[in-house]
C-alpha positions in Angstrom: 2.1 -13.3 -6.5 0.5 -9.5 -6.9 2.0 -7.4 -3.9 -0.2 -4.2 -3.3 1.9 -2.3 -1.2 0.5 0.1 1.7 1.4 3.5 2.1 2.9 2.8 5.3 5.2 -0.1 4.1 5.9 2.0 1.2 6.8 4.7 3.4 9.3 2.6 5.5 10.5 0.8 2.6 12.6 4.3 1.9 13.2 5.8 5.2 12.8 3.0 8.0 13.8 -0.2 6.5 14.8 -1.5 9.8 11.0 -1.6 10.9 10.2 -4.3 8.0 9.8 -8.1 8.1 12.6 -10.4 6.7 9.9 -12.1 4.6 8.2 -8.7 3.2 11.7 -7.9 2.4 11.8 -11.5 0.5 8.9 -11.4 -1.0 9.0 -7.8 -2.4 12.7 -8.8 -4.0 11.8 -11.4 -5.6 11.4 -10.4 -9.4 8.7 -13.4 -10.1 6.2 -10.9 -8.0 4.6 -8.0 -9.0 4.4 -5.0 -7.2 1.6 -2.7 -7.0 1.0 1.0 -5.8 -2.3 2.3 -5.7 -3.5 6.0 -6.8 -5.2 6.0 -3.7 -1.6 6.2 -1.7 -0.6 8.0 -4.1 -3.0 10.4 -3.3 -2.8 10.0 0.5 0.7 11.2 0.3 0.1 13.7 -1.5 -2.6 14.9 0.9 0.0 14.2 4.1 3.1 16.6 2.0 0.5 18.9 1.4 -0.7 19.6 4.9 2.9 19.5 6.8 2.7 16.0 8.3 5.0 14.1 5.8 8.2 15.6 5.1 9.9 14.2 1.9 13.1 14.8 0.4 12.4 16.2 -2.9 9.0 17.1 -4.4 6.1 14.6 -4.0 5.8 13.7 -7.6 9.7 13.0 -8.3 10.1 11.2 -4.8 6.8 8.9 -6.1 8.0 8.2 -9.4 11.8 7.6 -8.4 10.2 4.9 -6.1 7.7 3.2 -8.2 10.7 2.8 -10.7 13.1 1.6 -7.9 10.7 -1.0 -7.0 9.6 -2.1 -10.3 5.7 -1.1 -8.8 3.2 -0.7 -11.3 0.2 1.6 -10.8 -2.9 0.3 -9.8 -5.7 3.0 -10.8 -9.3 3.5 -8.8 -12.2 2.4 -10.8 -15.8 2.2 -10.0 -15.8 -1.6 -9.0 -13.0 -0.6 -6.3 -15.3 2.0 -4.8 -18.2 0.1 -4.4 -15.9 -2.2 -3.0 -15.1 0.2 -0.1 -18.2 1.8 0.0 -19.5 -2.1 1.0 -16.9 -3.1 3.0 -17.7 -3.4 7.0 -16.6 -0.2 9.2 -13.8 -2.1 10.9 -11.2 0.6 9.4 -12.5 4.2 8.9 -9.4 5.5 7.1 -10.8 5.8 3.5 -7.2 5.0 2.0 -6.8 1.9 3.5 -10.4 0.8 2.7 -10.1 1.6 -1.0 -6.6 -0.7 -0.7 -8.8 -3.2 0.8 -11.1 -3.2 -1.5 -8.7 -3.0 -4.9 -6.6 -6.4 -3.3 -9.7 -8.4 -2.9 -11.0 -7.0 -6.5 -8.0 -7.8 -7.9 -6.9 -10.9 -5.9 -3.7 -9.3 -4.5 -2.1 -9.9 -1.1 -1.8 -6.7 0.7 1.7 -6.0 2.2 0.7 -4.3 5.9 1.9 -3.4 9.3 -1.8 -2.7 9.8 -3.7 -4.9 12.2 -7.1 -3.7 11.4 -6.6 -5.6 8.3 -6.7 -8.6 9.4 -10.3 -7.9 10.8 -12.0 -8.5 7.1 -12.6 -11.6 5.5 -11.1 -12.3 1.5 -8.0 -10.4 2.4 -4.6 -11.8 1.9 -2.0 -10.3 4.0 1.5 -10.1 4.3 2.2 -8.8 7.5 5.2 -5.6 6.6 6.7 -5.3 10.6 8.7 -7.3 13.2 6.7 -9.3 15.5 
């Protein structure tokens, strides 16, 4: 299975482990997945440190890339099919991140690891849902 991983359960992957799901827990341990981080959280972390509302530990680019390597997550790049993707996509979600990560796990026929419940509100989108219930 391809795991795209949000950039909130990447986010409480690190520092709030407590708030995930036994079975995302499973499922992103298990070596015979592949996990997947996109640019486009890459890039909304970035844009979170740099305004003051996500403090990290060390600097943005060390804390990502000590991560990806701890999890064994590869990096999934934006192309153009990805943002046509998004651009088409219904307005259920109006975050552009989590469109584009939409988008790139239906493109690339990934299941998108989430705590998100908007979602579940589009159609072609595997989901593995990231919180307690």
């Amino acid at each position: 299975m391809k795991l795209l991983m949000d950039t909130q359960f990447w986010l409480w992957w690190f520092a709030q482990p407590e708030r995930l799901s036994e079975e995302a827990i499973a499922c992103l341990a298990d070596e015979t997945h592949e996990v997947w981080f996109s640019v486009a959280s890459v890039w909304e972390i970035g844009i979170k440190v740099a305004i003051g509302k996500l403090p990290l530990p060390e600097p943005v680019d060390s804390y990502i890339a000590s991560r990806m390597g701890q999890l064994r997550a590869r990096s999934l790049e934006i192309s153009a099919t990805h943002a046509l993707r998004a651009a088409a996509l219904p307005l259920h979600h109006q975050d552009p991140f989590d469109r584009m990560l939409i988008a790139q796990s239906q493109s690339q026929d990934m299941t998108i690891v989430s705590a998100d419940a908007m979602f579940g509100q589009y159609r072609d989108v595997f989901i593995l849902w990231a919180a307690h219930s």
